[in-house]
C-alpha positions in Angstrom: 110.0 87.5 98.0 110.5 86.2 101.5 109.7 82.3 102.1 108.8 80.8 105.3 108.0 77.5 105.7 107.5 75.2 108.5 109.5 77.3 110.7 110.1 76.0 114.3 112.4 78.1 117.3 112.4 77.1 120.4 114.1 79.0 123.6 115.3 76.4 125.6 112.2 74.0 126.2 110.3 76.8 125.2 108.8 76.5 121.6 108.5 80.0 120.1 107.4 79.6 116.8 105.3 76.2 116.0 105.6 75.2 112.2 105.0 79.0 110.6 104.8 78.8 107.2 104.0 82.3 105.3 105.2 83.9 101.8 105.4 87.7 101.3 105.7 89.1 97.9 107.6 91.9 96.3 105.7 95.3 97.2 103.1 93.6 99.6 102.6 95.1 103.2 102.0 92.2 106.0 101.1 93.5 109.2 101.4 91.0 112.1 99.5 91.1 115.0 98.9 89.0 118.2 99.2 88.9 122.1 102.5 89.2 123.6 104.7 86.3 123.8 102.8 85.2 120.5 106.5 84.9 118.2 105.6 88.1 116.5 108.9 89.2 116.8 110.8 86.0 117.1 110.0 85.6 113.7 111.3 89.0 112.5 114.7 88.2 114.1 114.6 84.8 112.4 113.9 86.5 109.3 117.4 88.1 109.6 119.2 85.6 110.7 119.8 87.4 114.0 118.0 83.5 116.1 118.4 80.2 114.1 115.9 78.0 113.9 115.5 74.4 114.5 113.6 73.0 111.8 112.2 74.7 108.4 113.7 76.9 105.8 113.6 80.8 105.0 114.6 82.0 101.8 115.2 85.7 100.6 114.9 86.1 97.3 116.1 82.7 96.9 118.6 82.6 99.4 118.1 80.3 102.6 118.8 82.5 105.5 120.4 79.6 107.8 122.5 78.0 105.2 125.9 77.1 106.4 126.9 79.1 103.1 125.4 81.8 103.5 126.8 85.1 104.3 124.2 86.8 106.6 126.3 90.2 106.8 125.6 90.3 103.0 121.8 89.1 103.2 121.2 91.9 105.5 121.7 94.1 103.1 119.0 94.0 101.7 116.9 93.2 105.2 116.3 96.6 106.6 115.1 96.0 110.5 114.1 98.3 113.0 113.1 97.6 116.8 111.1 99.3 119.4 114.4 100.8 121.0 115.8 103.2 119.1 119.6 102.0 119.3 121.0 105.4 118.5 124.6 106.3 119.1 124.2 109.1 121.4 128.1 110.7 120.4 126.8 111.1 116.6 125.0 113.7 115.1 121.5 112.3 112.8 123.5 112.5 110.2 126.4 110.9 111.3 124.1 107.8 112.8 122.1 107.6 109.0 126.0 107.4 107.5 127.9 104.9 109.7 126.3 101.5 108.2 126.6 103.2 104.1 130.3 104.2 104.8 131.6 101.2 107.3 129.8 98.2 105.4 128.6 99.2 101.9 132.3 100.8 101.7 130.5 104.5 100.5 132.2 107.6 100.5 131.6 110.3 102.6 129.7 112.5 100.4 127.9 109.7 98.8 126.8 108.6 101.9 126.0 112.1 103.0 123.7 112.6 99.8 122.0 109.5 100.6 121.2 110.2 104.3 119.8 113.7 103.6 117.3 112.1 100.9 116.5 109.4 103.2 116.3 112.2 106.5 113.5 114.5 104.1 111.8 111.4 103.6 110.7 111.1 107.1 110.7 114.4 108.0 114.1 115.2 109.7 115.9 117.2 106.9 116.1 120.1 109.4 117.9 117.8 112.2 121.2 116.8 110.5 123.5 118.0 112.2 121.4 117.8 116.0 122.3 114.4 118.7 119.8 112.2 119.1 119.2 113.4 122.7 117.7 116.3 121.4 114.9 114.5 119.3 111.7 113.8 120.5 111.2 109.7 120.9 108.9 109.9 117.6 112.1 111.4 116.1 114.6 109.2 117.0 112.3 106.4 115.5 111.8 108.2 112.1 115.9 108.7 112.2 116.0 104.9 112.8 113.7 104.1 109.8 115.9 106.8 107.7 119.1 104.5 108.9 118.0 101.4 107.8 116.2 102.8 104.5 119.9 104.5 103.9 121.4 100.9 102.9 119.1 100.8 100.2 116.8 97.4 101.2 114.7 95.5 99.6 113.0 94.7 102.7 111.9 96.2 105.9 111.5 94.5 108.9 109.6 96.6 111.6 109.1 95.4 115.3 106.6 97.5 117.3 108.1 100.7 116.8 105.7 102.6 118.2 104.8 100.7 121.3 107.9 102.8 123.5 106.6 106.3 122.3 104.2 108.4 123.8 100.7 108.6 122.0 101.4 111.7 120.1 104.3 110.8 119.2 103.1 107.2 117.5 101.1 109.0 114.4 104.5 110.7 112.4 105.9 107.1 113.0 103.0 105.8 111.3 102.7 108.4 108.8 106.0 107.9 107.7 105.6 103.6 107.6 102.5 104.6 105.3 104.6 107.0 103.2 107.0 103.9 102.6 103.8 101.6 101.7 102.9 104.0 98.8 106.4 104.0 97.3 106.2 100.1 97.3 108.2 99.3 100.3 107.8 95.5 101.0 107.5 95.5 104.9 106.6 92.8 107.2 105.2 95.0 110.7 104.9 93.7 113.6 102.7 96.1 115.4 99.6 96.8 118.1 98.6 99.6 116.0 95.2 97.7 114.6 94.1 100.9 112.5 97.3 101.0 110.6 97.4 98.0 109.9 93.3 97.8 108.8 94.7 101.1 106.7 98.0 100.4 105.4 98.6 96.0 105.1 98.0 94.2 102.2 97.7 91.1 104.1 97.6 90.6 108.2 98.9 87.7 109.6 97.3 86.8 113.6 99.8 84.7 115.5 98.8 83.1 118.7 101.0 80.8 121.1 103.3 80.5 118.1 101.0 79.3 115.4 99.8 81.6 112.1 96.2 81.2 113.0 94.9 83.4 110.4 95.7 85.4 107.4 93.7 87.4 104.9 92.9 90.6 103.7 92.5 93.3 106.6 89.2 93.5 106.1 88.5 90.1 106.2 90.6 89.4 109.8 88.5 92.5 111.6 85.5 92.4 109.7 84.9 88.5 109.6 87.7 87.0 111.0 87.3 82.9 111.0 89.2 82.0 114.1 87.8 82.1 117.1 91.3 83.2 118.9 91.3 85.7 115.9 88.1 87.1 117.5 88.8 87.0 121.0 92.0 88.9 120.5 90.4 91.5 118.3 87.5 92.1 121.2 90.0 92.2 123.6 92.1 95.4 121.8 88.8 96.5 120.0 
């Protein structure tokens, strides 16, 4: 499971997150939703290690993220994270984007790797793209290869930060499609998104964060249906 408790970051004088405290279990789907500049994806990126943190603990499976001792490159193995760029390398083919991270940090061979990142690439819908640059792909479809990337080191986790808010709207339902597609194989997957059906649909649990506090968490039918905050509610009008 992933731990966080009493999580502060500040940017400068800036305090980001405000004492965040919020446990997600093995299998569970947490969407997290909340205006912008809310710490939604500060605390993604905390998550992984990529920002410390001032004060508080996160554990991964037992293993506090910003221990002196620890050794994040390893940790992220198992911390699959995707953001709302698509960070491709525009000189690779799919294929050889989905294989770098197997082959350069797991140490995989090249057929190995290969085998793995044409499962992965059929998963979300790109088993006919292999060998294509990602200039060629749609935006929706450099997102799904992204997704098939970071599913390709095998994670226990995935983190996912608005990846649909830089893609046109027709593009934004395959993403989401393929996100639910990971939910039903038991994917545990903390989502940071604007989408409010999927996460109605697909969450578990949704987590509203406003000015850097977890306001409110439930069930999704409890947050839209009856949520108890009234920032819960004003947000929810507002995007309703």
């Amino acid at each position: 499971m992933i731990e966080v408790e009493n999580v502060h970051k500040s940017f400068g004088a800036l305090e980001v997150l405000k004492g965040v405290t919020v446990t997600v279990e093995k299998g569970e789907v947490l969407s997290v939703i909340g205006g912008s500049g809310s710490g939604k994806s500060t605390l993604l990126t905390c998550i992984n290690g990529l920002e410390t943190i001032q004060k508080g603990r996160i554990l991964v499976d037992g293993t506090e993220v910003h221990a002196k001792t620890t050794d994040l490159n390893k940790l992220r193995r198992h911390l699959g994270i995707v953001f709302q760029q698509f960070n491709a390398f525009p000189h690779l083919t799919v294929m050889e984007n989905v294989t770098l991270a197997p082959r350069k940090v797991l140490g995989m061979g090249k057929s190995e790797a290969r085998d793995i990142a044409v499962q992965q690439l059929e998963n979300v819908g790109l088993g006919d793209k292999l060998d294509v640059y990602p200039g060629r792909l749609s935006g929706g479809q450099q997102q799904r290869m992204a997704i098939a990337r970071a599913l390709a080191m095998s994670p226990d986790y995935m983190l996912l930060d608005e990846v649909t808010s830089a893609l046109d709207p027709q593009l934004v339902g395959e993403v989401l499609d393929t996100l639910k597609m990971l939910a039903d194989k038991g994917m545990t997957m903390i989502v940071v998104t604007h989408e409010m059906k999927f996460a109605r649909q697909v969450s578990d649990r949704v987590a509203y964060f406003h000015k850097g506090i977890l306001a409110e968490i439930g069930p999704p039918e409890q947050i839209f249906d009856a949520p108890q905050n009234a920032e819960t509610k004003t947000f929810l009008s507002s995007v309703g």
